[in-house]
C-alpha positions in Angstrom: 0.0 0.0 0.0 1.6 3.2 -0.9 2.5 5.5 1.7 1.4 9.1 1.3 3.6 11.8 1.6 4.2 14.2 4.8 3.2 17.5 2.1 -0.1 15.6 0.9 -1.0 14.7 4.4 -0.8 18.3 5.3 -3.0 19.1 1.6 -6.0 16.8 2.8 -6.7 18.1 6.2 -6.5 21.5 5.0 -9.0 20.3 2.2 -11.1 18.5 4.9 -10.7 20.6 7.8 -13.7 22.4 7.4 -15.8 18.9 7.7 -13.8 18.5 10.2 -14.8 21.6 12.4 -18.4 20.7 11.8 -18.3 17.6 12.9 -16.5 18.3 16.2 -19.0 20.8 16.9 -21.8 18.5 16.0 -20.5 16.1 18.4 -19.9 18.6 21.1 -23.7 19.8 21.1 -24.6 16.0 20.8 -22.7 15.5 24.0 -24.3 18.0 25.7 -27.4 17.6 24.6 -27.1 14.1 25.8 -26.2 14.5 29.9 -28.9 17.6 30.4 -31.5 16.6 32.2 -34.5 15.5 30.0 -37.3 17.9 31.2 -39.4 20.8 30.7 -37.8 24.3 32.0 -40.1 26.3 34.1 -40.7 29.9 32.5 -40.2 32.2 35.7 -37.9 33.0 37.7 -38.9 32.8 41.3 -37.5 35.8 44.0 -39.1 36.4 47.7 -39.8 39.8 48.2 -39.7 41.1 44.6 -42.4 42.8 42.9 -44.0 40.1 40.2 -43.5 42.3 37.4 -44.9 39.5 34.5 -48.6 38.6 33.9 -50.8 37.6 36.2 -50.0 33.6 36.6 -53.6 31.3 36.7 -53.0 27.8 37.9 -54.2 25.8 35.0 -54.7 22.7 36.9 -55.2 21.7 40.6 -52.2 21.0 42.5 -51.4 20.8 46.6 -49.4 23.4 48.1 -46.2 22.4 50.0 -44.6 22.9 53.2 -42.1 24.9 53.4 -38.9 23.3 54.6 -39.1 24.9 58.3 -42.8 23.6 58.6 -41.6 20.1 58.3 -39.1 20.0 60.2 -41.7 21.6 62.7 -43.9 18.7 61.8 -41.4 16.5 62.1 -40.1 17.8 65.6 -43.8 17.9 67.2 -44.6 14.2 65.6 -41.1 12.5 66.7 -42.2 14.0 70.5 -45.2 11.9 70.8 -43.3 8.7 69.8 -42.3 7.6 73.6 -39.5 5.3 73.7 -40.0 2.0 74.0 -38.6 -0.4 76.8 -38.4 -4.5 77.3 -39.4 -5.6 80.7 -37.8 -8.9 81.6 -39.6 -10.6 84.1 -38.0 -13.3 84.9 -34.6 -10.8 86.1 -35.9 -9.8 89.6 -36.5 -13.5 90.9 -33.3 -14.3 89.3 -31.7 -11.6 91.1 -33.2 -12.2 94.8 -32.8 -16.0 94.6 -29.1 -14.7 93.7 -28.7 -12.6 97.2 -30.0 -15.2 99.1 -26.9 -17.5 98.4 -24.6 -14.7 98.7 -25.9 -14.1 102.1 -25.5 -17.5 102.6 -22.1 -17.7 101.7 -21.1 -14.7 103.9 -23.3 -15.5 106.6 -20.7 -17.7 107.9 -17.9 -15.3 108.5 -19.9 -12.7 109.6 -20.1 -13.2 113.2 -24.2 -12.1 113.7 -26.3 -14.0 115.5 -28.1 -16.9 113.7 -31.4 -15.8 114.7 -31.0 -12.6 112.7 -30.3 -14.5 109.2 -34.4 -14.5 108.9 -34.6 -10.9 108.8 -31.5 -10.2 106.8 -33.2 -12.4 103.8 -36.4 -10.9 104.6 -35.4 -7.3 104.4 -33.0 -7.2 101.3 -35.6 -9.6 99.1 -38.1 -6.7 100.2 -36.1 -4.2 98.9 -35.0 -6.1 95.4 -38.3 -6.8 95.1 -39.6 -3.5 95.2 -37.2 -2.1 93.4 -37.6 -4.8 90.0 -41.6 -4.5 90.5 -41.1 -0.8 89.4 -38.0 -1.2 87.2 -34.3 -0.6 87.0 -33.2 0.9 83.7 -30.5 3.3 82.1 -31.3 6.4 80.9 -30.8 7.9 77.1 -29.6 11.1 76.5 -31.3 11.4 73.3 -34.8 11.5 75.2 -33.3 14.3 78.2 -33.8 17.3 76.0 -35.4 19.3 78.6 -35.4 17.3 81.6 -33.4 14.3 82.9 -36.9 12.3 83.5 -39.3 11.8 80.2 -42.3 9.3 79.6 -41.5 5.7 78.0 -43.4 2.6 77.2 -42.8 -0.4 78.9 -43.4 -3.7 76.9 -44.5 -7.1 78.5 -45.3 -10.2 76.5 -46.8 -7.0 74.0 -48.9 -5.5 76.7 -47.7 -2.0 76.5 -47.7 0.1 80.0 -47.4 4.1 79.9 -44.2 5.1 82.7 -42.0 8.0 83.4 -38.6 7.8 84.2 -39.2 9.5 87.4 -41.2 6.5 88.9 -38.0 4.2 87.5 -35.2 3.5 89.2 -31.7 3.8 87.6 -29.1 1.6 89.5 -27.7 4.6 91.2 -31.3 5.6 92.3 -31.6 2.2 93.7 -28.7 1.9 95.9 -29.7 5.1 96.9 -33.2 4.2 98.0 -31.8 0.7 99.7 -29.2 3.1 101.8 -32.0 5.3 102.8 -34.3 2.5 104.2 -31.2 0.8 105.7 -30.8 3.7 107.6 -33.8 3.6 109.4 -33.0 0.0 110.6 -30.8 0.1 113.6 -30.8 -3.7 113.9 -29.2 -4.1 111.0 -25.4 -3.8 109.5 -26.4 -1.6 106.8 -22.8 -1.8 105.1 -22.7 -5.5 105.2 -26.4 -5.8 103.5 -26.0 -2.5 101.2 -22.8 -4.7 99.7 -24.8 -7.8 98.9 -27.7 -5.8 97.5 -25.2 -3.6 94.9 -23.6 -6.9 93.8 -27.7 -8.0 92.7 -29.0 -4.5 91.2 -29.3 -5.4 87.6 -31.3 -3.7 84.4 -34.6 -5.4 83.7 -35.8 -3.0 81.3 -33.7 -2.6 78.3 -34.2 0.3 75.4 -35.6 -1.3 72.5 -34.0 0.9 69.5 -34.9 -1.2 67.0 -39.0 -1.0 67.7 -38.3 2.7 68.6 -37.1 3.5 65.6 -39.2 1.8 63.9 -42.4 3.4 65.0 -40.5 7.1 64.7 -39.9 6.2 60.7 -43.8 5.5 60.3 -44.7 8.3 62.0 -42.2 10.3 59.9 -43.4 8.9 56.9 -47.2 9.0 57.5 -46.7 13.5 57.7 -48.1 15.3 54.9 -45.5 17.4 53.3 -48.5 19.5 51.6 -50.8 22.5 53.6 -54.2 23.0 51.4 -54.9 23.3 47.7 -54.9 26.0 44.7 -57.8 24.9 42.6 -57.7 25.2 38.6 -58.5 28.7 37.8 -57.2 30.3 40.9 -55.4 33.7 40.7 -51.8 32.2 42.0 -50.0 35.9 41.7 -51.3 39.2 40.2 -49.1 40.9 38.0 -47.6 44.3 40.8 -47.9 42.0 43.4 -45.1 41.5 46.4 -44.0 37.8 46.3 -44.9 37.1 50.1 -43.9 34.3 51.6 -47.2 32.8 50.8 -47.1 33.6 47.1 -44.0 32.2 47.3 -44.5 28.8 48.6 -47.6 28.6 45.8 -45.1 29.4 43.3 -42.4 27.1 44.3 -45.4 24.3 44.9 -46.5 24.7 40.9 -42.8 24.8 39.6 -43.2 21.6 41.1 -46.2 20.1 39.9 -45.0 21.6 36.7 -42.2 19.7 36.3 -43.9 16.5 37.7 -46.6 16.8 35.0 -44.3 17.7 32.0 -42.3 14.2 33.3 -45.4 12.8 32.9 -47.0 13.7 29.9 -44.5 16.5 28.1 -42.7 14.8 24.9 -39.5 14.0 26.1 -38.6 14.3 21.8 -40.0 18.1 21.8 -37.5 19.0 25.2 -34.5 17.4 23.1 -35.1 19.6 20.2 -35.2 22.1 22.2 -32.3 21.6 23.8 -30.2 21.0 20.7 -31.1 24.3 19.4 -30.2 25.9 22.3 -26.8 24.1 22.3 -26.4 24.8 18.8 -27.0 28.0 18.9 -24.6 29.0 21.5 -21.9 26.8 19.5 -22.2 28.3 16.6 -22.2 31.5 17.9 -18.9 31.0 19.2 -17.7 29.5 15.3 -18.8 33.1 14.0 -17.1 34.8 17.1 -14.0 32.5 15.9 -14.3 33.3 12.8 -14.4 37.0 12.6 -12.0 37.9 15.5 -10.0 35.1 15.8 -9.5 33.6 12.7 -5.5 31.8 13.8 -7.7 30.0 16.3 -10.5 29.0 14.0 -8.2 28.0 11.2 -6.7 25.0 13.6 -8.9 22.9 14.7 -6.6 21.5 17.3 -7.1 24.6 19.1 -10.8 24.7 18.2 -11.5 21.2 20.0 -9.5 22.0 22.8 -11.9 25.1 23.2 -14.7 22.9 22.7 -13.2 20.1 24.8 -13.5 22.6 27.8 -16.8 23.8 27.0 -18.6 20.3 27.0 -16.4 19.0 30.3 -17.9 21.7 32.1 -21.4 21.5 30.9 -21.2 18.0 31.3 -20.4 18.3 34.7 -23.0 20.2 35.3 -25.6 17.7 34.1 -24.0 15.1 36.5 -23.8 17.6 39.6 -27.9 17.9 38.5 -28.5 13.8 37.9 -26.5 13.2 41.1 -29.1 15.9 43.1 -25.5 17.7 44.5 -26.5 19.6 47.6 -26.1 22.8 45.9 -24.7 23.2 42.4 -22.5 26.1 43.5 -20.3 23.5 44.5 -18.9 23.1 40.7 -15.8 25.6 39.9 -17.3 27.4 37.0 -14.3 29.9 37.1 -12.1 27.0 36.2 -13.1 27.6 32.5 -12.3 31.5 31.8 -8.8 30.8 33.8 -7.6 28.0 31.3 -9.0 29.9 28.0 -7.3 32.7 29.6 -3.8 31.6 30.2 -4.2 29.5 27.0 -5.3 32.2 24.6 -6.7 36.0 25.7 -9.1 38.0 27.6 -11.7 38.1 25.2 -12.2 35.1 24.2 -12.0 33.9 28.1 -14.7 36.3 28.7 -16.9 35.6 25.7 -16.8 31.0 26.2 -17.6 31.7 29.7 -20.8 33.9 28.9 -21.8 31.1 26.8 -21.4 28.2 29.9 -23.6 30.4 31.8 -26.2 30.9 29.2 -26.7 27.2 28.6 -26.2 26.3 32.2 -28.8 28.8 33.3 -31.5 26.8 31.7 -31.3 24.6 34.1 -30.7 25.4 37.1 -32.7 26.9 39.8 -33.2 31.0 40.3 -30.8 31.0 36.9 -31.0 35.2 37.3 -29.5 35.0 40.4 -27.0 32.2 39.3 -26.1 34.2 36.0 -25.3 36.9 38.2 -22.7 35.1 40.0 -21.2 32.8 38.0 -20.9 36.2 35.5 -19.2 38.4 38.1 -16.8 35.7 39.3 -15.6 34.8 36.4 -14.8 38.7 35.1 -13.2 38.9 38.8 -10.9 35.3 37.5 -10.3 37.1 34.2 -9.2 40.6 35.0 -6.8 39.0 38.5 -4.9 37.1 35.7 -4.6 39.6 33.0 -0.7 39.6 33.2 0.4 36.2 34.6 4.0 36.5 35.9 3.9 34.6 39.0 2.8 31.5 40.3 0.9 33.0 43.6 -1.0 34.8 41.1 -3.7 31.8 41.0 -4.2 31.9 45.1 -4.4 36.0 44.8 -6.8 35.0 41.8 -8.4 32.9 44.5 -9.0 35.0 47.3 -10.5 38.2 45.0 -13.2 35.4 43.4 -14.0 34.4 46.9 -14.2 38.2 47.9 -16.5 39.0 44.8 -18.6 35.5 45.1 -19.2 36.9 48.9 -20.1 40.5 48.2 -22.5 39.3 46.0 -23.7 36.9 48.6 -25.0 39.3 50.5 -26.3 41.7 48.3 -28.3 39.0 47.3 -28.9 37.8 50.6 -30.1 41.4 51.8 -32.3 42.1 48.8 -34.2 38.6 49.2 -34.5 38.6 53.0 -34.4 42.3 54.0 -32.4 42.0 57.2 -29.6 39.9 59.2 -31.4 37.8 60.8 -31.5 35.4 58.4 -28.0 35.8 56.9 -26.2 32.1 57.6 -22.8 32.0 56.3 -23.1 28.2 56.0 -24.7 28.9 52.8 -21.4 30.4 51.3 -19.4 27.1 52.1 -20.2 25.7 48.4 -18.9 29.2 46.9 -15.7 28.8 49.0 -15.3 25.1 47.9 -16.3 25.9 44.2 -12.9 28.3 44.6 -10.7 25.9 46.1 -11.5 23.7 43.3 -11.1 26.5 40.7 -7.1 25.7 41.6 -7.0 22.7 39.6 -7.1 24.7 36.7 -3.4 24.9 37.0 -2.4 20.8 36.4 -5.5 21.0 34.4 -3.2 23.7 32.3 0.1 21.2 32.0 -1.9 18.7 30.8 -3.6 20.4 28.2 -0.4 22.2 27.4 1.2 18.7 26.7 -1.7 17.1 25.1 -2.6 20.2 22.4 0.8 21.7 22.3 -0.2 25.2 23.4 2.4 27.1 25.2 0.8 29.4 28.2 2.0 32.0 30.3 3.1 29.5 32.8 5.7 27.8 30.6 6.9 30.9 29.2 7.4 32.1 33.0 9.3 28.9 33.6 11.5 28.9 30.1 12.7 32.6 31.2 14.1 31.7 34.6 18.1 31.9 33.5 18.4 28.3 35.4 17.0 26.5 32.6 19.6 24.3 31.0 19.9 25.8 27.4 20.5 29.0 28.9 23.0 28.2 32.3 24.9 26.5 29.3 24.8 29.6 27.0 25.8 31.7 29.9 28.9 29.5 30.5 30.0 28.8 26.8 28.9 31.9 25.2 29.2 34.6 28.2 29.1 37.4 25.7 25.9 36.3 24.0 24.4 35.9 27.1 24.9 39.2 27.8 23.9 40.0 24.8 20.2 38.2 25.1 19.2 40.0 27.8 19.9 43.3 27.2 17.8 42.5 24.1 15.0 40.9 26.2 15.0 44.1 28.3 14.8 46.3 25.1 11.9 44.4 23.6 10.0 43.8 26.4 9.6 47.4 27.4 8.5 47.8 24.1 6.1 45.2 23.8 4.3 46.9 26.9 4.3 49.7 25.2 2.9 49.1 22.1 0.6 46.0 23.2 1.8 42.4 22.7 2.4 39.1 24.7 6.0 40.8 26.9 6.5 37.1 28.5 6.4 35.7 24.8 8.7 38.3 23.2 11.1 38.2 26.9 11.2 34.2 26.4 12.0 34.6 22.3 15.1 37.0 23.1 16.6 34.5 25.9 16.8 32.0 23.1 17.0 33.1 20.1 20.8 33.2 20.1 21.5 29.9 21.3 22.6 28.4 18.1 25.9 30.6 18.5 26.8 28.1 21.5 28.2 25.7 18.9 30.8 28.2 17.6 30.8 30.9 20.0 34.3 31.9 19.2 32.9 32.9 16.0 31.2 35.7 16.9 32.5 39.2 18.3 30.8 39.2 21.6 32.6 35.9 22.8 35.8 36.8 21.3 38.9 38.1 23.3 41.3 41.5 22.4 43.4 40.3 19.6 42.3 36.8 18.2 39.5 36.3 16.0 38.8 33.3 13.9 37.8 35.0 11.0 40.8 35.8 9.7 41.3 32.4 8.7 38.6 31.7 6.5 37.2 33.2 3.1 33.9 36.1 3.8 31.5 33.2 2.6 33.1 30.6 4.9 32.7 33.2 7.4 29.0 34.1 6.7 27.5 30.6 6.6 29.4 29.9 10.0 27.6 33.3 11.1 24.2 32.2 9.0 24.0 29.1 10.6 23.8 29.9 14.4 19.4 30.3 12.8 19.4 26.6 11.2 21.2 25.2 14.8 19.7 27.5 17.1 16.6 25.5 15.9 18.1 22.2 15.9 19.3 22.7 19.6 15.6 24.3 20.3 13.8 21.4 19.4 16.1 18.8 20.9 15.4 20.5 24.1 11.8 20.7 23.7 11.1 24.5 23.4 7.7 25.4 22.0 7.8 26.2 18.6 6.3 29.7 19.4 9.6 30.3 20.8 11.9 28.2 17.9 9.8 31.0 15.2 11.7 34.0 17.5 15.1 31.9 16.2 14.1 31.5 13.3 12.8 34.6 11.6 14.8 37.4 14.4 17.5 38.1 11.4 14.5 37.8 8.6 15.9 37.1 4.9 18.3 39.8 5.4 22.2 39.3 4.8 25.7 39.2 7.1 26.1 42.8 5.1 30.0 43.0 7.1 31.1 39.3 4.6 28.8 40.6 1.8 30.6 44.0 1.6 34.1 43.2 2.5 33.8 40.8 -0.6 32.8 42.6 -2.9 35.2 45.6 -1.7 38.2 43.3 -2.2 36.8 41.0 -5.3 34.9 43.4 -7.2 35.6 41.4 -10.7 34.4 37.9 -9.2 30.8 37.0 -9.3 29.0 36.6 -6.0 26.0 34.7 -5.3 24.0 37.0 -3.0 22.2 33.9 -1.5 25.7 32.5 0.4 25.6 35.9 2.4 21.7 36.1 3.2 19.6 34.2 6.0 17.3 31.9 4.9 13.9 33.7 6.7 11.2 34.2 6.9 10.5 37.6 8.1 9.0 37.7 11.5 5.3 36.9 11.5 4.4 38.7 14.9 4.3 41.8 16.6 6.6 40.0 19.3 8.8 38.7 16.2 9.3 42.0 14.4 10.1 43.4 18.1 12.5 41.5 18.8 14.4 41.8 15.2 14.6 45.4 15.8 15.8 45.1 19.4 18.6 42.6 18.6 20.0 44.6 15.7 20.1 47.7 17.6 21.5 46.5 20.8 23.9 44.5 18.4 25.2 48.0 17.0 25.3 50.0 19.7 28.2 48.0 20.9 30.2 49.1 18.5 29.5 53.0 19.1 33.1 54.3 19.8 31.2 57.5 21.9 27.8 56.8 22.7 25.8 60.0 23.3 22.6 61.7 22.5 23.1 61.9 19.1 24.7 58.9 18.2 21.9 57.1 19.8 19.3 58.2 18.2 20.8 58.1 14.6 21.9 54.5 15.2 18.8 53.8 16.3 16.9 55.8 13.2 19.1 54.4 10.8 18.4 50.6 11.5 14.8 50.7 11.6 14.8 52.5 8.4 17.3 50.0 7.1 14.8 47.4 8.3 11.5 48.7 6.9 13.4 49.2 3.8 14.4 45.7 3.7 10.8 44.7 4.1 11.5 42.7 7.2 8.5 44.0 9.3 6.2 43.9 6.4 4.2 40.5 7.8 4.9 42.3 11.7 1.3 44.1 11.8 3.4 46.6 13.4 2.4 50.6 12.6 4.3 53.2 11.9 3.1 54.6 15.5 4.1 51.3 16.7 7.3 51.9 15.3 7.9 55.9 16.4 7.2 54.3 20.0 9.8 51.3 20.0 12.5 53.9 18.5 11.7 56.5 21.2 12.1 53.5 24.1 15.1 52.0 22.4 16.8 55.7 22.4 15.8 56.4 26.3 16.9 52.7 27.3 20.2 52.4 25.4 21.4 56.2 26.5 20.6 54.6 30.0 22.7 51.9 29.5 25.4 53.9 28.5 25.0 56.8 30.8 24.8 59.0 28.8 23.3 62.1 30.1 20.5 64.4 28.6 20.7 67.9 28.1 18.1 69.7 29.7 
């Protein structure tokens, strides 16, 4: 079978890349189609204590109006307090028990030293008192039935005759030896230690708690309450249109969202509520194609960026559904933020800000008070946005953190306060899911690695981590090639002030000048900056030996990129930082001393392309003019700023920033920062 080629690969997915994009978006509104939940959405949006400012609702059927969640638990409270705990009586332990003492007396009798003709009324006495006290009953008490008191009402069970007590008639076994040691004491004839020792050895429990029955009867009684207070019949006014939402109006309304949903789970066409949800879905996709396509057009043309986006967008909606199928708590739980953080760091501010107003969209259809949770989930994620807008540092994403969880409660309780109208009922146990939904909002930033690796998008993350001057390529540049070292980041500092200046990506365009000399590692000798007073190889060789050793520091600069992994949005700084231009120093010097010899201008010029970027044309101009300005025998004033005129000119002339989407304002700025920066560098002093 024959074996297509690398270039005719490349030609049919361009051809079928279109089909391509529509059937990943087809699949992504399939998927999410798919996990929502399967039901009819109920058409208002309920709020206590907000004028009802739509038309005047009329229940079109009959349905029961529910309790609200404090009158059950009211109901609950008042029915659980008529259940009395139940206890076994076993008979059979007090004769056990006194037949018991009688041989323990018996056995101690002995050694006692009392008078025989006492025994009789020892026995007597103490099977009294055991009797007595297992004919009313020795038990423990429960602390789950001492809410109020220590004593509380049970019922006592015997062969299923049930007998109405309370505690206080009881004896505990403390209570008992109590009693026996106060009717000892009125007994002068008798050793009350001696007796009060047999009878503690013979106090036992003859009624035991029966948990098992208890609970039992406390989950019918439970289950037999009505979780419904009255009716609204068919026809009946449920809210007029100017009407407060009371508390009343407000149960009614939650009780026929509920009957709503109930009946359209009943009878609604479960076909009609998919439809509807596809268009929905596909709307909001294809909405975000257009957006795509008209503003971002390098993200719409590659579709491995496009699925990522849409990889994102159906994990969280997804998510969402299951949080929903599941019955989660509260579905404020779910990190939301997570998404405009990765599109974010992975691509810009707008388009963070624009995928996330589509999640909430979609996701507001089905979840409850979906004006309320728009508001949030809206607010916080603008909050995520904006406290990453120039990613520099790790912390950033626990700063990032602790402003979301700042905003998220702010707009707690302005929420809170509008709906309840005091304090009172302001319970910050209801903001735990908002500070959990943060806390996972920090997985974004493995979530970020793994994406990175997997798509092969380079963030702000790895660019912070590639211009830390302890990564390998560049601790070996800075000990092989000290002068070019130098050299790099004196131009990093030149193009990254400029960068902020005239808007770009300055981590991008820092990273790009770190490395875009490091093919001159190879032969560093070979170029001026590395060279000492005196000795320079040059001399040696012919001007086009020379300029190809110079040329090629681009072709192995990329070689040494790629064998150390760097993103190839950094290799394209390598690659294009000198443009098509030519080593002019070998390309002169040649034809000054072999004017009558042909030359072939390509053995002097690098191979390209121009710079493709803002970031790229940037850093061209940076590196030539910091290049230059070392060879400024007085730098001043003057000097400077012709140096500085003179190259950019040479460069625009040269057509090198033609593919740059640089301006000429653009370009009057980078000259006027290059001229302040260098004259700093050189001290050279202003007139003023």
């Amino acid at each position: 079978m024959a074996k297509l080629s690398s270039t005719r690969q490349k030609a049919i997915l361009r051809k079928y890349s279109r089909n391509l994009k529509f059937f990943m978006m087809l699949v992504s509104v399939c998927v999410i189609v798919f996990t929502l939940p399967k039901q009819a959405k109920f058409s208002y949006d309920i709020e206590k204590g907000r004028i009802w400012n739509q038309k005047e609702l009329v229940s079109p059927y009959n349905f029961a109006i529910l309790k609200t969640p404090e009158e059950i638990e009211i109901d609950q409270k008042t029915a659980l307090a008529s259940i009395t705990p139940i206890y076994q009586l076993d008979e059979d332990m007090g004769s056990h028990e006194i037949d018991g003492f009688k041989n323990d007396l018996e056995i101690k009798w002995h050694n006692s030293g009392f008078n025989n003709k006492q025994k009789v009324d020892y026995i007597t006495t103490g099977s009294n008192l055991l009797n007595e006290i297992y004919s009313r009953g020795v038990l423990t008490l429960n602390a789950k039935y001492q809410q109020s008191d220590e004593n509380y009402p049970i019922t006592i069970l015997n062969k299923n005759v049930a007998t109405d007590k309370n505690t206080t008639d009881l004896f505990t076994k403390e209570k008992a030896l109590a009693y026996c040691d106060k009717v000892l004491s009125t007994r002068a004839d008798i050793d009350k230690a001696f007796l009060l020792d047999l009878l503690s050895n013979r106090l036992q429990y003859n009624l035991s708690y029966d948990n098992k029955l208890t609970s039992r009867l406390e989950k019918e009684v439970l289950e037999g309450l009505s979780t419904t207070r009255g009716m609204v019949q068919k026809g009946e006014i449920i809210v007029s249109k100017g009407s407060v939402v009371s508390d009343e109006v407000y149960q009614k309304l939650q009780s026929f969202k509920k009957a709503f949903e109930d009946n359209a789970r009943i009878n609604g066409d479960r076909r009609l509520v998919l439809l509807g949800q596809f268009l929905l879905v596909a709307i909001a996709i294809t909405l975000l194609m257009v957006f795509l396509y008209l503003f971002r057009k390098d993200i719409y043309e590659d579709n491995r960026l496009v699925s990522l986006i849409l990889l994102v967008i159906t994990a969280m909606l997804a998510t969402l559904s299951l949080a929903i199928k599941l019955q989660l708590p509260n579905l404020y739980f779910i990190p939301y933020c997570i998404v405009p953080i990765i599109i974010r760091i992975l691509f810009d501010t707008r388009l963070a800000l624009y995928i996330h107003l589509l999640v909430v969209l979609i996701a507001g259809f089905f979840v409850p008070n979906s004006f309320e949770f728009a508001y949030f989930e809206i607010t916080a994620g603008m909050v995520s946005i904006y406290s990453i807008k120039n990613l520099i540092r790790r912390e950033q994403f626990l700063i990032s953190a602790l402003i979301i969880t700042f905003s998220y409660f702010v707009a707690f309780v302005g929420i809170s306060l509008i709906r309840e109208g005091s304090f009172r009922n302001f319970d910050l146990i209801d903001f735990v899911p908002f500070v959990a939904s943060v806390l996972l909002t920090l997985l974004a930033y493995p979530l970020i690695y793994l994406f990175e690796k997997v798509f092969a998008i380079t963030s702000d993350i790895t660019l912070i981590e590639l211009t830390n001057t302890n990564a390998p390529l560049l601790r070996e540049m800075a000990f092989t090639a000290p002068g070019t070292f130098q050299h790099s980041l004196q131009v990093a500092n030149l193009a990254e002030n400029a960068i902020y200046s005239i808007g770009g990506n300055a981590l991008l365009v820092r990273a790009g000048a770190l490395y875009h000399d490091i093919g001159k590692i190879e032969n560093q000798l070979y170029f001026i900056e590395n060279q000492s007073p005196g000795f320079n190889p040059h001399d040696k060789l012919s001007y086009q030996e020379s300029a190809q050793i110079i040329i090629r520091h681009v072709s192995k600069g990329i070689e040494m990129a790629r064998k150390a992994n760097l993103p190839e949005i950094v290799i394209d700084f390598i690659r294009t930082h000198h443009g098509d231009t030519r080593a002019d120093y070998f390309y002169q010097s040649f034809l000054k001393n072999f004017p009558e010899k042909f030359v072939d201008e390509n053995t002097f010029r690098y191979p390209g392309p121009v710079p493709f970027s803002k970031e790229g044309g940037v850093l061209m101009l940076a590196d030539s003019v910091e290049a230059a300005s070392r060879a400024l025998k007085e730098p001043d004033e003057t000097s400077i700023s012709n140096l500085v005129d003179r190259i950019v000119k040479y460069k625009l002339d040269q057509n090198q920033l033609k593919d740059s989407n640089i301006t000429l304002k653009d370009i009057e700025t980078i000259k006027t920062i290059f001229k302040r920066m260098l004259m700093s560098i050189y001290h050279v002093r202003i007139d003023y």
